[in-house]
N, C-alpha and C positions, 0 to 999 in steps of 0.2 A: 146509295147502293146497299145492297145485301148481298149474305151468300146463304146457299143451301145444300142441305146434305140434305140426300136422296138413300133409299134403297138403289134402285138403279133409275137412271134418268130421266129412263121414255118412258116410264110408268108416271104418272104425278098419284100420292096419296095423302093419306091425312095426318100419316105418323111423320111425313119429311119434316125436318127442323126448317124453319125461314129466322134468322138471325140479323141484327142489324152488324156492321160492322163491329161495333164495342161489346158487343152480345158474341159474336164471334169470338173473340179475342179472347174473351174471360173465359167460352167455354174450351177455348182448344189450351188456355192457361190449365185451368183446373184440371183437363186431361194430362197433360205434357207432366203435372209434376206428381198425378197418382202415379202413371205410367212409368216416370223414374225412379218412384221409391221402390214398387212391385217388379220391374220387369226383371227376369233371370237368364234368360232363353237368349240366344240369337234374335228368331223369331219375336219374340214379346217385344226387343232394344229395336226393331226392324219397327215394328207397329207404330211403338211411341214415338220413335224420327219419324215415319211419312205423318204421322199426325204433328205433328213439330213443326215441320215443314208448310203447314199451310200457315204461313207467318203473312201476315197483311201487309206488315211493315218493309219486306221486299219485294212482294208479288204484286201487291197491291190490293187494294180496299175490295169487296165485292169479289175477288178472284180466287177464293182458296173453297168455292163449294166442294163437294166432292161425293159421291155413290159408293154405299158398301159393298156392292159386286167388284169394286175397282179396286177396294184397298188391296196392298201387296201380302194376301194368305199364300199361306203353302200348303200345299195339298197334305206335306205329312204330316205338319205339327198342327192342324187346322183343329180336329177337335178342344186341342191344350188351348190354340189362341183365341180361342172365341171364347173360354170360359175364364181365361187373361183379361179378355177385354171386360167382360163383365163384372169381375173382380176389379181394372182401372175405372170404370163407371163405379162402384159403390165405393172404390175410395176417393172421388172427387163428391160426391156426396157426404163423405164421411169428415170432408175437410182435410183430405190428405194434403199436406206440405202449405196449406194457404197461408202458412205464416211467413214464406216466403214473397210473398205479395205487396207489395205498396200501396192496394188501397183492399179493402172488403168487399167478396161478390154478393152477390144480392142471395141469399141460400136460398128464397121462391122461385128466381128463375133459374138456378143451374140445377135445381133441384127439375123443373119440369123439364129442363132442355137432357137433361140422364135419363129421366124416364121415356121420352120421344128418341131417345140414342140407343138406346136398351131394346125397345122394341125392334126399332131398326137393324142393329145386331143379332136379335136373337132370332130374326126373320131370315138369313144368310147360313146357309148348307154348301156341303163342299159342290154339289153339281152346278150353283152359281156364278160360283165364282168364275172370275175371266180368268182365265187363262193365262196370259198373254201379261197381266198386272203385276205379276211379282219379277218376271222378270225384265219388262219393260223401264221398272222402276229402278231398279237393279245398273241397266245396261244404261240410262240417263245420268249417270252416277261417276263420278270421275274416280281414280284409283284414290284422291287424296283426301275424298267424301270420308266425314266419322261415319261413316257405316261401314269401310273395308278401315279402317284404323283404330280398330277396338271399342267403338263408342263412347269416345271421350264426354267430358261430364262440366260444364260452366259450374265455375269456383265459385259463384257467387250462388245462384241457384239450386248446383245438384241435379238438373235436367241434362237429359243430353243432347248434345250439339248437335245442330244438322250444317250442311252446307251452306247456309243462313247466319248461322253462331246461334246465339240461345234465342228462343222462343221468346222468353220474358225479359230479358232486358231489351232486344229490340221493341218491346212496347212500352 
């Protein structure tokens, strides 16, 4: 199996990422610990968990694709988080936090897989977005979720926990 990030679903193009499993893993890795070093914001700590959250290791293999129209924007901080996110792509490019890692990403392929994410990103205006996404994601959410308890952070890592626990050591 694989999974795939889309712009939005019903459209297929040529910038969507197609990922194998292990290709997944390393690239929502590489995200999850730019994302932790950079993130300041609610908003920003909000992006890096739903990106955390597509953990293979509880959801399962093949299951964590996901559409940039879907991720949980807000409408008010949306300009600020889209150029967050951009900044977390050019720090997993940069080798942000990979020394955190137990083994070495491949830099040719998380490098192509940031440039095919980037444009997908930079392709996403606030009239896109759903609606319905932030706070959908929100309301799926239990009061005891690290996203209503300050964003708690794996001692080991440095990333922030989801309702999962960390991203990286479950792989």
């Amino acid at each position: 199996m694989s999974n795939m990030i889309s712009f939005n679903g019903t459209i297929a193009s040529d910038t969507d990422l197609h990922m194998s499993n292990l290709g997944t893993n390393v690239f929502i890795n590489v995200l999850v610990l730019s994302g932790s070093a950079l993130a300041q914001t609610e908003s920003e700590k909000r992006l890096v968990v739903y990106l955390a959250e597509k953990d293979q290791a509880k959801i399962g293999r093949g299951y964590v694709g996901f559409d940039i129209v879907e991720m949980p924007w807000d409408r008010k901080t949306f300009e600020q988080d889209k150029k967050f996110m951009i900044k977390v792509i050019d720090g997993a490019r940069n080798k942000i936090g990979w020394e955190k890692l137990d083994y070495s990403p491949s830099k040719t392929f998380v490098l192509h897989w940031m440039n095919l994410f980037e444009t997908l990103v930079n392709k996403i205006t606030i009239d896109k977005i759903q609606d319905n996404s932030l706070n959908d994601w929100l309301s799926e959410s239990e009061a005891s979720d690290p996203i209503y308890c300050n964003f708690p952070r794996c001692k080991i890592h440095g990333v922030f926990l989801t309702c999962f626990g960390c991203q990286i050591c479950n792989n």
